[in-house]
C-alpha positions as CSV (number, residue, x, y, z in Angstrom):
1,X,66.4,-231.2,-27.0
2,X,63.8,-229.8,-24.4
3,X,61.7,-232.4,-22.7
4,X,57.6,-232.4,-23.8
5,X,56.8,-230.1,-20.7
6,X,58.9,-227.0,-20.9
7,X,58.6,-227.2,-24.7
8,X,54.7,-227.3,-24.0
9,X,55.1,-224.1,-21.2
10,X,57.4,-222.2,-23.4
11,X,55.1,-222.4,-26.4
12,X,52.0,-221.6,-24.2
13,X,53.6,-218.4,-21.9
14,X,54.8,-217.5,-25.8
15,X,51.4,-217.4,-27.2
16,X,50.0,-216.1,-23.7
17,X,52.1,-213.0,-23.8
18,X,51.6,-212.3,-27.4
19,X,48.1,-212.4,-26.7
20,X,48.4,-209.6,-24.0
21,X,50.2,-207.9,-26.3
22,X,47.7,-208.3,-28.7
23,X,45.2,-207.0,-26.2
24,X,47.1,-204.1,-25.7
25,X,47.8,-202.7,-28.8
26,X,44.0,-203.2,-29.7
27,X,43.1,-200.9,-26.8
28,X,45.8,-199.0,-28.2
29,X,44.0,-198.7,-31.7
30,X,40.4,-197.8,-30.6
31,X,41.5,-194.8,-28.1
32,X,42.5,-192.7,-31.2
33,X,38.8,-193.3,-32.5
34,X,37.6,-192.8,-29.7
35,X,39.5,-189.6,-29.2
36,X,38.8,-188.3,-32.7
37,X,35.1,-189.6,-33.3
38,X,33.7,-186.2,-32.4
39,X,35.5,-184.7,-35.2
40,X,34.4,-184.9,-38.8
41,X,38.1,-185.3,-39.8
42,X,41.3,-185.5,-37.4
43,X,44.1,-183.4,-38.4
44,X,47.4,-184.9,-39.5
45,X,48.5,-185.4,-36.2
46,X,45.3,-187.6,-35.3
47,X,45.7,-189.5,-38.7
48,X,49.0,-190.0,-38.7
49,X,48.3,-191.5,-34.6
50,X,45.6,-194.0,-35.8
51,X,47.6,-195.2,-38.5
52,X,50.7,-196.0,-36.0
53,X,48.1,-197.8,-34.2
54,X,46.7,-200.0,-36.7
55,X,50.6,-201.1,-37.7
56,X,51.4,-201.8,-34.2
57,X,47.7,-204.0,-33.9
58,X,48.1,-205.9,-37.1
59,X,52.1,-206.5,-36.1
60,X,51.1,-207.8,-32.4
61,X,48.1,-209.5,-34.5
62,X,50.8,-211.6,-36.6
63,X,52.9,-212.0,-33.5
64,X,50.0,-213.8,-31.7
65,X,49.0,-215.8,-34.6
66,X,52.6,-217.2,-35.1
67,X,52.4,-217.8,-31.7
68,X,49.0,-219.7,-31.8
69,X,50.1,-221.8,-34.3
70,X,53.2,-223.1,-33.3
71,X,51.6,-224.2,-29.9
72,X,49.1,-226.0,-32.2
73,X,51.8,-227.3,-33.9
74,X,53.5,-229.0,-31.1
75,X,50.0,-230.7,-29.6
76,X,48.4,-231.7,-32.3
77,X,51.7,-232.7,-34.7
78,X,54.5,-232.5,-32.3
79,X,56.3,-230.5,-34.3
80,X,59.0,-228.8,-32.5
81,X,59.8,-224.9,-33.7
82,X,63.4,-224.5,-34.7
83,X,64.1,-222.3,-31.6
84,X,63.0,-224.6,-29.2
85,X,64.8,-227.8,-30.9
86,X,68.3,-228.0,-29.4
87,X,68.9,-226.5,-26.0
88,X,70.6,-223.3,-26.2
């Protein structure tokens, strides 16, 4: 088992870089709108690019709330996640 502190550091650079990620694929979502707002309706192409968009937001969404959570987990409950249990 991992002592207290890496388990902490682990769970916080996870959350921290699913929360760039996050970040990223937001600002990743609005420049389609932005692109297309002048336009009463996009083509295919421009559809088809802000749907891709919204996926990838509401997957690195998920990612980051997993993420949040188990760091919440661990201070509040101490509950260790599986992955971080036994040292590999």
């Amino acid at each position: 088992m991992l002592d207290e502190d890496r388990i902490e550091r682990e769970l916080l650079l996870a959350m921290e870089k699913a929360h760039r990620e996050y970040a990223e694929a937001c600002k990743q979502c609005t420049e389609p709108l932005r692109i297309y707002a002048d336009s009463e309706l996009p083509g295919p192409d421009g559809s088809q690019t802000m749907l891709n968009a919204t996926k990838q937001r509401t997957l690195a969404f998920e990612a980051y709330r997993q993420a949040l959570q188990a760091f919440s987990d661990y201070v509040i409950d101490h509950k260790v996640p599986p992955d971080l249990s036994e040292e590999k």
